[in-house]
KOLLUMVEX-88796 format. One record per residue (C-alpha): x, y, z; residue number from 1. Coordinates in nm, 3 decimals. Each point is the difference from the previous one (the first is absolute). Layout:
# KOLLUMVEX-88796
<atom><east>X</east><north>Y</north><up>Z</up><pos>NUM</pos></atom>
...
# end
This chain:
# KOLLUMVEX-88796
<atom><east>0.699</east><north>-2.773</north><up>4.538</up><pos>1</pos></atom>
<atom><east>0.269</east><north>0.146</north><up>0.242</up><pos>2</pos></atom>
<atom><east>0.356</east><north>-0.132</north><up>-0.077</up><pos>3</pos></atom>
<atom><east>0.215</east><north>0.264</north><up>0.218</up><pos>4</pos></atom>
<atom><east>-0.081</east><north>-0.026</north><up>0.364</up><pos>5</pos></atom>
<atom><east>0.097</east><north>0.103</north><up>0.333</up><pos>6</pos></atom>
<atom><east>0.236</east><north>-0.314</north><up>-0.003</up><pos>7</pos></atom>
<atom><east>0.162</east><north>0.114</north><up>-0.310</up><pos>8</pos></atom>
<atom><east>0.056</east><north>0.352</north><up>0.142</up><pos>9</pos></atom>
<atom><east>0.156</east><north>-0.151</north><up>0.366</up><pos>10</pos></atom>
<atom><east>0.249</east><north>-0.228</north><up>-0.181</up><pos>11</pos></atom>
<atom><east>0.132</east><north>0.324</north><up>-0.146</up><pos>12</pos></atom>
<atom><east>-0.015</east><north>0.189</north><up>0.342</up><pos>13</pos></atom>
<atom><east>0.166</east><north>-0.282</north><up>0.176</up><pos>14</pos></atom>
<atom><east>0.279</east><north>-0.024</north><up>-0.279</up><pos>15</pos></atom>
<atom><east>0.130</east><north>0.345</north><up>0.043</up><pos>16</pos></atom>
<atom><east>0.072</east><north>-0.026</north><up>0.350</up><pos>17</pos></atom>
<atom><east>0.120</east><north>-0.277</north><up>-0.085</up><pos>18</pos></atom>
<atom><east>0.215</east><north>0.017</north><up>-0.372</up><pos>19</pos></atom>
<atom><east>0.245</east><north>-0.344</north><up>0.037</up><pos>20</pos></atom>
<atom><east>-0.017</east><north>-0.305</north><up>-0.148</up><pos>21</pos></atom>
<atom><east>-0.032</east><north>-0.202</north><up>0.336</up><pos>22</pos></atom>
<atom><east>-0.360</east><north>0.189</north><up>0.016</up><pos>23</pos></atom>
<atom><east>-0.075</east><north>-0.042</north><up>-0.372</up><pos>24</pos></atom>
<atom><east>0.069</east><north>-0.377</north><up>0.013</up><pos>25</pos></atom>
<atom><east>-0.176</east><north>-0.081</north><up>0.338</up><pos>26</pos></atom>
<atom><east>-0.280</east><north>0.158</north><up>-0.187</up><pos>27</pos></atom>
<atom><east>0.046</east><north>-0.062</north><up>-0.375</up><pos>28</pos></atom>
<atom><east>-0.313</east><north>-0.286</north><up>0.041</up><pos>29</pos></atom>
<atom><east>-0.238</east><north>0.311</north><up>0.107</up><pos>30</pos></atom>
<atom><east>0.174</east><north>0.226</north><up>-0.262</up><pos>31</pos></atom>
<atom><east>-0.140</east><north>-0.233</north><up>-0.222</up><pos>32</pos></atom>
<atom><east>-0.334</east><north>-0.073</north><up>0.084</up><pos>33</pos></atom>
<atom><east>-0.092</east><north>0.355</north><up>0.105</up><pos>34</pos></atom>
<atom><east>0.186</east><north>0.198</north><up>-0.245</up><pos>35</pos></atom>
<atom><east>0.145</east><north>-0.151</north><up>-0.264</up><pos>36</pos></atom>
<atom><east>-0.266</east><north>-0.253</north><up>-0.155</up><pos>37</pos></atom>
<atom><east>-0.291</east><north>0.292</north><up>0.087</up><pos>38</pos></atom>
<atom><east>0.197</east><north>0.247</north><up>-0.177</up><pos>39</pos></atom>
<atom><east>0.031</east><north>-0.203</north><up>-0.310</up><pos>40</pos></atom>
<atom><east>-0.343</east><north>-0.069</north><up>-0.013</up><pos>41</pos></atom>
<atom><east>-0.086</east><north>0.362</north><up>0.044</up><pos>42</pos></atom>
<atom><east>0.247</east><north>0.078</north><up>-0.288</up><pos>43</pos></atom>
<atom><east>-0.102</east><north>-0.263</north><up>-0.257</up><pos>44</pos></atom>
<atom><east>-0.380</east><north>0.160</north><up>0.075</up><pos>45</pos></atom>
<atom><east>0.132</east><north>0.326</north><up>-0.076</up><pos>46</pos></atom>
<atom><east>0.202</east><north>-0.115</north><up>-0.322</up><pos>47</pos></atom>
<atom><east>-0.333</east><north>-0.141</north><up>-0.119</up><pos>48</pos></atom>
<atom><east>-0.192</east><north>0.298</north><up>0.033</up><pos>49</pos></atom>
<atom><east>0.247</east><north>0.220</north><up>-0.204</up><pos>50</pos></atom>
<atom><east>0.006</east><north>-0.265</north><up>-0.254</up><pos>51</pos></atom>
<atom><east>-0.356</east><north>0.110</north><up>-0.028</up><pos>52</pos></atom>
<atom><east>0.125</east><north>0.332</north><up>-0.140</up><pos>53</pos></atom>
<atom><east>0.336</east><north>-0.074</north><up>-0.102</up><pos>54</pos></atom>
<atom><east>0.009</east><north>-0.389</north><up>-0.193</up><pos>55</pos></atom>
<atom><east>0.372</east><north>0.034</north><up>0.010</up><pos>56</pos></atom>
<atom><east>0.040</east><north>-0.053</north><up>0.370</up><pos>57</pos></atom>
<atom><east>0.034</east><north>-0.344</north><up>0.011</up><pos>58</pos></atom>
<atom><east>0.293</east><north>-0.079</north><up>0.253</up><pos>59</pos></atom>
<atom><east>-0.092</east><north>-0.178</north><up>0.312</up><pos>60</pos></atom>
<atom><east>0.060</east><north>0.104</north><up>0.368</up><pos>61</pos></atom>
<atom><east>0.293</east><north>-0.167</north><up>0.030</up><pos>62</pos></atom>
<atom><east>0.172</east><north>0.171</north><up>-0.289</up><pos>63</pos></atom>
<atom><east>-0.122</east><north>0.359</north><up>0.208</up><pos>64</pos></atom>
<atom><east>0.072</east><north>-0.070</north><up>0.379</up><pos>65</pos></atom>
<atom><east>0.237</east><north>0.203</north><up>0.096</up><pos>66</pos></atom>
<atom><east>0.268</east><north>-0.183</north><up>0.240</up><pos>67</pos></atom>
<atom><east>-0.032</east><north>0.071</north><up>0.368</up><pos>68</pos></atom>
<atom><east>0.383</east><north>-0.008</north><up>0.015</up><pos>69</pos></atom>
<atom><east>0.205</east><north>0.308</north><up>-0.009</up><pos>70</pos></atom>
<atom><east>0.269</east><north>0.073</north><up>-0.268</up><pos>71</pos></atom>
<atom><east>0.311</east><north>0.079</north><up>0.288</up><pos>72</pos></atom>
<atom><east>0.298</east><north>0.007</north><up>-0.209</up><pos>73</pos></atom>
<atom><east>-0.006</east><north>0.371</north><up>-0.080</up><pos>74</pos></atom>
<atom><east>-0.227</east><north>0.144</north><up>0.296</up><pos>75</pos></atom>
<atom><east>0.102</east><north>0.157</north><up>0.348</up><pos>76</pos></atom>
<atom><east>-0.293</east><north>-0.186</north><up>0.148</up><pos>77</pos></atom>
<atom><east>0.102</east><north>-0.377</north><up>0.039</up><pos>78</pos></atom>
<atom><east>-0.393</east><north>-0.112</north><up>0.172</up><pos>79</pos></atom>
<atom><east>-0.073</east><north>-0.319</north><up>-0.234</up><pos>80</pos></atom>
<atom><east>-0.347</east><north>0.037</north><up>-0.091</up><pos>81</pos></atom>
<atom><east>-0.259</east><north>0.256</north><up>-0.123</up><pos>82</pos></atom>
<atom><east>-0.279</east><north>0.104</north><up>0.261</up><pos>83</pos></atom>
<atom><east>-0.285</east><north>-0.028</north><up>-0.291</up><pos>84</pos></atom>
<atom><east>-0.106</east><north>-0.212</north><up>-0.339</up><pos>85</pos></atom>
<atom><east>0.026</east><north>0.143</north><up>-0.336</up><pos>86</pos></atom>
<atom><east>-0.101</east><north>-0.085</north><up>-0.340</up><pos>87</pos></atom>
<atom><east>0.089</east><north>0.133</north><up>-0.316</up><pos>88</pos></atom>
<atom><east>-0.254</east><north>-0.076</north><up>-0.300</up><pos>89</pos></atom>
<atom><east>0.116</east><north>0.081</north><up>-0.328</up><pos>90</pos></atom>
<atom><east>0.033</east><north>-0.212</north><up>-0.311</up><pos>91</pos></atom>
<atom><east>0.338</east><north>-0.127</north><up>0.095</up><pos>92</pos></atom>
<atom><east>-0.058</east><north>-0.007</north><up>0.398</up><pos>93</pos></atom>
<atom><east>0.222</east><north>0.089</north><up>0.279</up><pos>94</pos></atom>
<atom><east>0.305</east><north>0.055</north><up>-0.220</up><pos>95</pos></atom>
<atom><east>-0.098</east><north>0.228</north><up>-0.225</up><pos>96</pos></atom>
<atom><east>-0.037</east><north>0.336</north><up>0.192</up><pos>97</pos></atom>
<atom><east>0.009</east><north>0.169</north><up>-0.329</up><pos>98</pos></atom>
<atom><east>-0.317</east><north>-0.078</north><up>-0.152</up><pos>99</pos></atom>
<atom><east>-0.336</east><north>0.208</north><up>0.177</up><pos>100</pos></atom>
<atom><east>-0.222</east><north>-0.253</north><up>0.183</up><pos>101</pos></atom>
<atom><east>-0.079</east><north>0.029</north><up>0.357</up><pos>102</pos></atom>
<atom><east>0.185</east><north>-0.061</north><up>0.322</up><pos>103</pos></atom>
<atom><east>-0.147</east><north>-0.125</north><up>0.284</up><pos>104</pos></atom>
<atom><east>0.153</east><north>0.039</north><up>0.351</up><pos>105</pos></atom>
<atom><east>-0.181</east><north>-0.132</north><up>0.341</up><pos>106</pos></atom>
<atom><east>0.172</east><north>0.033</north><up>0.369</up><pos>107</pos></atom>
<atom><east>-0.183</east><north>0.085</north><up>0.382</up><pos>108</pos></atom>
<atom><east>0.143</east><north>0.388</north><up>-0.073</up><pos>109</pos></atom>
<atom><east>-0.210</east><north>0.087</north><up>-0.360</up><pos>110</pos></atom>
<atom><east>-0.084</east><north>-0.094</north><up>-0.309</up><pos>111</pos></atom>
<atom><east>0.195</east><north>0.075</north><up>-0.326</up><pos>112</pos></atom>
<atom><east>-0.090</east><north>0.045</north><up>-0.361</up><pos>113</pos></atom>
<atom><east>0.169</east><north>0.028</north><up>-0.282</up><pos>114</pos></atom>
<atom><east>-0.019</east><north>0.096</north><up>-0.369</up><pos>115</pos></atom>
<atom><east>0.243</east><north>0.135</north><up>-0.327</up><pos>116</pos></atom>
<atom><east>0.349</east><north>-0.087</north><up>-0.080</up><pos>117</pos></atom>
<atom><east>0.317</east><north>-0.037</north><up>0.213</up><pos>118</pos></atom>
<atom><east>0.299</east><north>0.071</north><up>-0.161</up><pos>119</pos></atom>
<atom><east>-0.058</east><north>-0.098</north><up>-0.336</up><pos>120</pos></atom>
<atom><east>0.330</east><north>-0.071</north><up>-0.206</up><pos>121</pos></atom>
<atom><east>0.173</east><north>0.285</north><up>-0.176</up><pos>122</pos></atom>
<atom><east>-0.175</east><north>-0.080</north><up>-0.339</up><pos>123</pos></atom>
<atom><east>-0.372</east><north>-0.061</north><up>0.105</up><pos>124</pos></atom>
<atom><east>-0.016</east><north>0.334</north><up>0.180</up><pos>125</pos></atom>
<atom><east>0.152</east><north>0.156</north><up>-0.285</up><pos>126</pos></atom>
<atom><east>-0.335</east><north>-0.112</north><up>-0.130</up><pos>127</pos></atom>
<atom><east>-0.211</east><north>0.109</north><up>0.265</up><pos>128</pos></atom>
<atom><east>0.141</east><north>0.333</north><up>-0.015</up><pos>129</pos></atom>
<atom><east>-0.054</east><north>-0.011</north><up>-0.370</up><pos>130</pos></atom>
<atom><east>-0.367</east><north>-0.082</north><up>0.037</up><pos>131</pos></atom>
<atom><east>-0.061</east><north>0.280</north><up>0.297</up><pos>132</pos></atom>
<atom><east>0.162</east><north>0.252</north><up>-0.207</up><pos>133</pos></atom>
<atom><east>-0.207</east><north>-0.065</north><up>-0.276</up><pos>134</pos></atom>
<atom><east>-0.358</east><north>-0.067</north><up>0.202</up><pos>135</pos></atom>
<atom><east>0.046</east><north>0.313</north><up>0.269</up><pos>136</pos></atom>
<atom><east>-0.346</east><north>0.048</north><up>0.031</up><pos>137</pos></atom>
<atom><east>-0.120</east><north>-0.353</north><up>0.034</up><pos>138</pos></atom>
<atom><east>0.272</east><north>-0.134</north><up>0.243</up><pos>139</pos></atom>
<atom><east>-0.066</east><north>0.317</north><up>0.230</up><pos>140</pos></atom>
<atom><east>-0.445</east><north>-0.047</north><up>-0.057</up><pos>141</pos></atom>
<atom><east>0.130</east><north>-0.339</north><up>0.131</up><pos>142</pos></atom>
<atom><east>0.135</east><north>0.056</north><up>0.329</up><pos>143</pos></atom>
<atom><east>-0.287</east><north>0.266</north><up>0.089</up><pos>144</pos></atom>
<atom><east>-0.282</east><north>-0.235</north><up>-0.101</up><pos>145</pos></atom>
<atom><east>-0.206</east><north>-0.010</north><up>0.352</up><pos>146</pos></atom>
<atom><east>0.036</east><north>-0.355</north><up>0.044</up><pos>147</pos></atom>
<atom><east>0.338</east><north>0.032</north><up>0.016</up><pos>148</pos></atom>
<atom><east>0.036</east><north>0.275</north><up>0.184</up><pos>149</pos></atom>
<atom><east>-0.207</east><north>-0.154</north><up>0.270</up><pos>150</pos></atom>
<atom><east>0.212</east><north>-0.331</north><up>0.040</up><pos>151</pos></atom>
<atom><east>0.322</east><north>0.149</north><up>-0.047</up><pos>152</pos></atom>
<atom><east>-0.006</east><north>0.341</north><up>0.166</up><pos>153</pos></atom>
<atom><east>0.393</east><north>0.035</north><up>-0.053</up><pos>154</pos></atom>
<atom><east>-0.021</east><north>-0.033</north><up>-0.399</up><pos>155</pos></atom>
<atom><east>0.286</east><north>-0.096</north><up>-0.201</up><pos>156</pos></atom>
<atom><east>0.386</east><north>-0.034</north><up>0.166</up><pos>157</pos></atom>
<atom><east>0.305</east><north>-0.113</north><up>-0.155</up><pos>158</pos></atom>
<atom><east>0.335</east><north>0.194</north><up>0.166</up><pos>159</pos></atom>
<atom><east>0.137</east><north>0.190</north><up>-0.265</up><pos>160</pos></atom>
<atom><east>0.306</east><north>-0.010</north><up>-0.222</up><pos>161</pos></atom>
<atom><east>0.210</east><north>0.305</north><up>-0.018</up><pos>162</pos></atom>
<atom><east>0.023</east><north>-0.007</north><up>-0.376</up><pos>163</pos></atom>
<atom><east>-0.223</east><north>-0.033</north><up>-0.293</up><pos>164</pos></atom>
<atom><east>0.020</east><north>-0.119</north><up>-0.371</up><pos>165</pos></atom>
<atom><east>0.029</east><north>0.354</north><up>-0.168</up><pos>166</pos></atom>
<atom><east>-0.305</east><north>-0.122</north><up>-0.183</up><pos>167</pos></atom>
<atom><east>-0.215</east><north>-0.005</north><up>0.295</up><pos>168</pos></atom>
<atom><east>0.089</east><north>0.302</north><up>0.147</up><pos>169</pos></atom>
<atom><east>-0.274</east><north>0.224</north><up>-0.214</up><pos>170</pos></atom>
<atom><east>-0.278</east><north>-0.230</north><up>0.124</up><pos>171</pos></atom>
<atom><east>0.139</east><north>-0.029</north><up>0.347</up><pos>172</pos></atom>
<atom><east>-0.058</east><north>0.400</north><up>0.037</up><pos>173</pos></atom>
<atom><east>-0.327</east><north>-0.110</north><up>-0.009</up><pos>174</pos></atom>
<atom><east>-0.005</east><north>-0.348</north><up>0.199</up><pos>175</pos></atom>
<atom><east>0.323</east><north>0.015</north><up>0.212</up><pos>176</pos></atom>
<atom><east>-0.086</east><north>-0.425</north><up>0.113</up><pos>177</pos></atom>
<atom><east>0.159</east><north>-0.045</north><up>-0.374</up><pos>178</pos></atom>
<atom><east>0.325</east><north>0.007</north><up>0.242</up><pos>179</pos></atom>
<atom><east>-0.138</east><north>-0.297</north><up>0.194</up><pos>180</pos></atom>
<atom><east>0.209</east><north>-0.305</north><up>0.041</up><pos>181</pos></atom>
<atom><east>-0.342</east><north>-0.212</north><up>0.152</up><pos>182</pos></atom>
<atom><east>-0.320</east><north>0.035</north><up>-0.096</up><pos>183</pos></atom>
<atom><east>-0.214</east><north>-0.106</north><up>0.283</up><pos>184</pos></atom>
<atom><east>-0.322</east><north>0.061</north><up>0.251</up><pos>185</pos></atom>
<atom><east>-0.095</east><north>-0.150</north><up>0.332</up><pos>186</pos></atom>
<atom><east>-0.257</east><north>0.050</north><up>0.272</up><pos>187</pos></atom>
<atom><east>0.033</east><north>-0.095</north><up>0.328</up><pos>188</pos></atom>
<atom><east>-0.300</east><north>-0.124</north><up>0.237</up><pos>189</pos></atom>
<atom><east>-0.062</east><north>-0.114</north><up>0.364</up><pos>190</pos></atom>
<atom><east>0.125</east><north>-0.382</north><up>0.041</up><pos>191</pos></atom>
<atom><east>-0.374</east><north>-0.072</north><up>0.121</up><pos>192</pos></atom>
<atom><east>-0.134</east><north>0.037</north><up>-0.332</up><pos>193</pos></atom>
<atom><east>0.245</east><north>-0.349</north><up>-0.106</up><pos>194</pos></atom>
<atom><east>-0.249</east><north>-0.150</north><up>0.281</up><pos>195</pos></atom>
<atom><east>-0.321</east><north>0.048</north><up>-0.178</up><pos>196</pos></atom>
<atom><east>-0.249</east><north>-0.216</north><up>-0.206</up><pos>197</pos></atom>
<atom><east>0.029</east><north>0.244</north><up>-0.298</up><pos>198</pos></atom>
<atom><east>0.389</east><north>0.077</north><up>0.003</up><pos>199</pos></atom>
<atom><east>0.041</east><north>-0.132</north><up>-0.343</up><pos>200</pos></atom>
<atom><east>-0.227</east><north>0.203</north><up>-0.140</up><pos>201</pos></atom>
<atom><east>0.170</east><north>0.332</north><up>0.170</up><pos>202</pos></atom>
<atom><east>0.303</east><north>-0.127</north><up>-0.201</up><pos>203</pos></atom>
<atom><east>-0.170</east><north>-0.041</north><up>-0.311</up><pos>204</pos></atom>
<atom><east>-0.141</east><north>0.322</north><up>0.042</up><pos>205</pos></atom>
<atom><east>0.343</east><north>0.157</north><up>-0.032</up><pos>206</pos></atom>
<atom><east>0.105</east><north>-0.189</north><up>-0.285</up><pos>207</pos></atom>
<atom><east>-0.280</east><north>0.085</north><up>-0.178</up><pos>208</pos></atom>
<atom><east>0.066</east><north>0.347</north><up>0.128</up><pos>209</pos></atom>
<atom><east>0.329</east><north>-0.018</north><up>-0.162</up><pos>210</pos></atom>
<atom><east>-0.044</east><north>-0.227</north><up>-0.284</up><pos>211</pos></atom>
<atom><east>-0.016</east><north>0.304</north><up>-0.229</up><pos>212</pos></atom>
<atom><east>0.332</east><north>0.094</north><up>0.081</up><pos>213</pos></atom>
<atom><east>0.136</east><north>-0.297</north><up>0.013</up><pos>214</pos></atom>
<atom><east>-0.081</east><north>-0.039</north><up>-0.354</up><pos>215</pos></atom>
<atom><east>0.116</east><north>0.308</north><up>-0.101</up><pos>216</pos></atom>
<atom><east>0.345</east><north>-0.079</north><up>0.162</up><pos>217</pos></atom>
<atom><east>-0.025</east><north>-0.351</north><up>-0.126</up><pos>218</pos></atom>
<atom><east>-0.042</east><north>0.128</north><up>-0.380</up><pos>219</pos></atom>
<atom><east>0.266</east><north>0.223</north><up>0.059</up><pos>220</pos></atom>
<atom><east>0.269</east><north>-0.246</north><up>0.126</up><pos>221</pos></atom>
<atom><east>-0.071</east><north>-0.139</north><up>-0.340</up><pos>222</pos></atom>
<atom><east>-0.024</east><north>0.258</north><up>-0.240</up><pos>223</pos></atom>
<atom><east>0.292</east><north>0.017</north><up>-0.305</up><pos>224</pos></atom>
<atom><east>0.220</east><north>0.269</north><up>0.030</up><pos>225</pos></atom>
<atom><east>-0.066</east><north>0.063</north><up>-0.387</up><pos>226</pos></atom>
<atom><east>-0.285</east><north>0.215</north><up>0.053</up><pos>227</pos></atom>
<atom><east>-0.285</east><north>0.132</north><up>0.162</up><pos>228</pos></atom>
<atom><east>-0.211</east><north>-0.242</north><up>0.194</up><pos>229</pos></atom>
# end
């Protein structure tokens, strides 16, 4: 069944020519209907079928719905809402960015992806680190497994720091992402293919595409500092 349509696509088309709440609340009963209640759906389907894999994933839409409003109060651009519908699915939902699940992002200009960690606190990626350091080969078999490499052509990205844990600095001759601050991977596809029958199977494609290294990144967010993982 198709739960993203052309309707879903021209509210978002329509809102960015016109980003003000007069708009937004002339329209909030087709918001609604056309994108809000079929995005949910389309999200508790997709939490269900990585519970499949995954048993832990048992949050709800509602707990990984993104809002459509923009966060202003820091940012140079002051337009109210977002142009698209996101999702993220991990254990804790939308506000843990931390933990590797999958983000899901859905607008009339593409279709976005997500996977890995997002600027995990101080301590956890100490751990990560800890466990790349220590599993070199593995984490690096990881990101050029050809399933991967398929989905998400751009590999692994993170934006760097400019220092390192002396500790680290050995093993980072040989993997330099030990300097990562993110641990993350994304494709991005053509917004048509949110408007087909099979869509959510193209996303759980990618996460199982991923799901490899998403465990690997989730054991090492984990792992004790005591010792080798």
């Amino acid at each position: 069944m198709r739960l993203i349509t052309e309707d879903f696509m021209a509210f978002f088309k329509e809102l960015a020519a016109n980003n003000h709440k007069a708009w937004f609340d002339e329209n909030r009963k087709r918001y609604e209907n056309t994108v809000k209640k079929p995005w949910a759906r389309l999200v508790d389907e997709l939490i269900e079928q990585i519970r499949e894999i995954d048993p832990e994933y048992t949050l709800q839409a509602k707990n990984a719905v993104t809002r459509i409003n923009r966060d202003i109060r820091f940012s140079k651009d002051k337009t109210l809402y977002k142009t698209h519908m996101g999702a993220m699915i991990t254990p804790q939902g939308r506000k843990d960015k931390a933990s590797p699940g999958l983000y899901v992002e859905v607008g009339p200009a593409e279709v976005r992806i997500y996977g890995g960690s997002h600027m995990p606190d101080k301590e956890p990626l100490y751990n990560l680190r800890q466990h790349i350091a220590h599993n070199l080969e593995e984490f690096d078999a990881l990101m050029k497994a050809p399933d991967f490499t398929q989905r998400f052509k751009m590999g692994v990205q993170g934006g760097a720091h400019k220092r390192l844990p002396p500790e680290f600095k050995e093993a980072a001759e040989q993997q330099p992402m030990l300097f990562f601050k993110s641990f993350y991977y994304y494709a991005v596809l053509d917004a048509d293919v949110a408007l087909q029958p099979d869509f959510l199977n193209v996303l759980m494609e990618h996460y199982r595409a991923g799901k490899p290294l998403k465990d690997f990144l989730t054991e090492g967010l984990k792992a004790s500092n005591d010792g080798r993982s």
